[in-house]
Structure formats: C-alpha cells, structure tokens
N, C-alpha and C positions, 0 to 999 in steps of 0.2 A: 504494500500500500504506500502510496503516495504522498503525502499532503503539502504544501505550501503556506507557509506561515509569514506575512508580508508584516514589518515593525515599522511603526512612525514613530518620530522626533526623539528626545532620550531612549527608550529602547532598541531602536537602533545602530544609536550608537556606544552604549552597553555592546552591542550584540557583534555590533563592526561591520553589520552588514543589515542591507534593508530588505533580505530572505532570506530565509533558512527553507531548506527542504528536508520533510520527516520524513525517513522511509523503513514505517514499523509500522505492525497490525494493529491499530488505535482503533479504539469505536465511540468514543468521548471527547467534546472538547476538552473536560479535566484531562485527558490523558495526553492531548493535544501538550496541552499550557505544564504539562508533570514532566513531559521529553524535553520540551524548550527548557527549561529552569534547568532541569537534568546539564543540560550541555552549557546550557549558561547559568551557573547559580545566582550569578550576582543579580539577575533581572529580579530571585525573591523579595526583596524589600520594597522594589517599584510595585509589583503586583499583587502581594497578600499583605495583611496585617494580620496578626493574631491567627495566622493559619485559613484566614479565610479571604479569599477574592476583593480586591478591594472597590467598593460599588461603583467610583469612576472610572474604572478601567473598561474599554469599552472592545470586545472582541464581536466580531462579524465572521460568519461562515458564509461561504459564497453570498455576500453582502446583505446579509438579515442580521439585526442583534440577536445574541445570544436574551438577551431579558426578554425576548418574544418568540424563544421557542423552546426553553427550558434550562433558561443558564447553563451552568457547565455537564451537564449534561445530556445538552444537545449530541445530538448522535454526529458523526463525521465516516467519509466512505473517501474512498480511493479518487485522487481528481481535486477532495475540496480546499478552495483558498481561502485559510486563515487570517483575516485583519486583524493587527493589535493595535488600539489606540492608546494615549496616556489624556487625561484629564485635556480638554480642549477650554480655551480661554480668550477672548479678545475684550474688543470696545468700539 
C-alpha cells in the first residue's frame, strides 16, 4: 500500500520535505499520522498534546476533513493523499 502524506509550513520543515510516501498496510488515518511520527519523532509535540491529536491540527484525506468522516479513524486505502495542516492564521 501506498499513501502520500503532503506537510505544510512548520511540519514541513521538521520533516525537510513537503512528502513523504508510506508504503505499509495502514487502514487508519491514526496509523497514517503513528508511521509519520514513527520516522519523524520530532513532528510529536506539533501534533499531540497529552497523547491526544491536537484539535487545530487539520488532516485531509483525499481533500475531506478528517472531523467529517470520523477523525483518526477514518479509514485510508492504497492511492490516498494525506494533507497535514498546522493551525492556519491571518488578518
């Protein structure tokens, strides 16, 4: 299995790159966002607090929130792309 995991702004650059490609049998987004940390640990502080998802964190599977299809454990299959966003902010 496949997936593509695409980072904006700080996580990104934690990451060093604005992809990563998973290629393990995931069926979860948690298991998605369990690989990424895995390979990156340092991304943990940006994305959990207290062990859990932290609610501004904003992941998209093939461009739907995850808060409108079953938070992290939206299902993912072979093919889907990943968005991770960080808190968004302007004026």
């Amino acid at each position: 299995m496949s997936i593509k995991v695409i980072l904006f702004a700080n996580y990104r650059e934690i990451v060093g790159s604005k992809e990563v490609e998973i290629n393990s049998p995931l069926s979860t987004v948690q298991e998605v966002v369990n690989e990424l940390t895995g390979k990156f640990p340092a991304l943990i502080p940006f994305l959990y607090h207290e062990g859990e998802l932290k609610r501004y964190v904003n992941i998209l599977v093939n461009g739907v929130t995850i808060k409108d299809t079953g938070g992290l454990i939206t299902p993912v299959s072979d093919g889907n792309e990943i968005k991770v966003f960080p808190p968004v902010s302007g004026g």
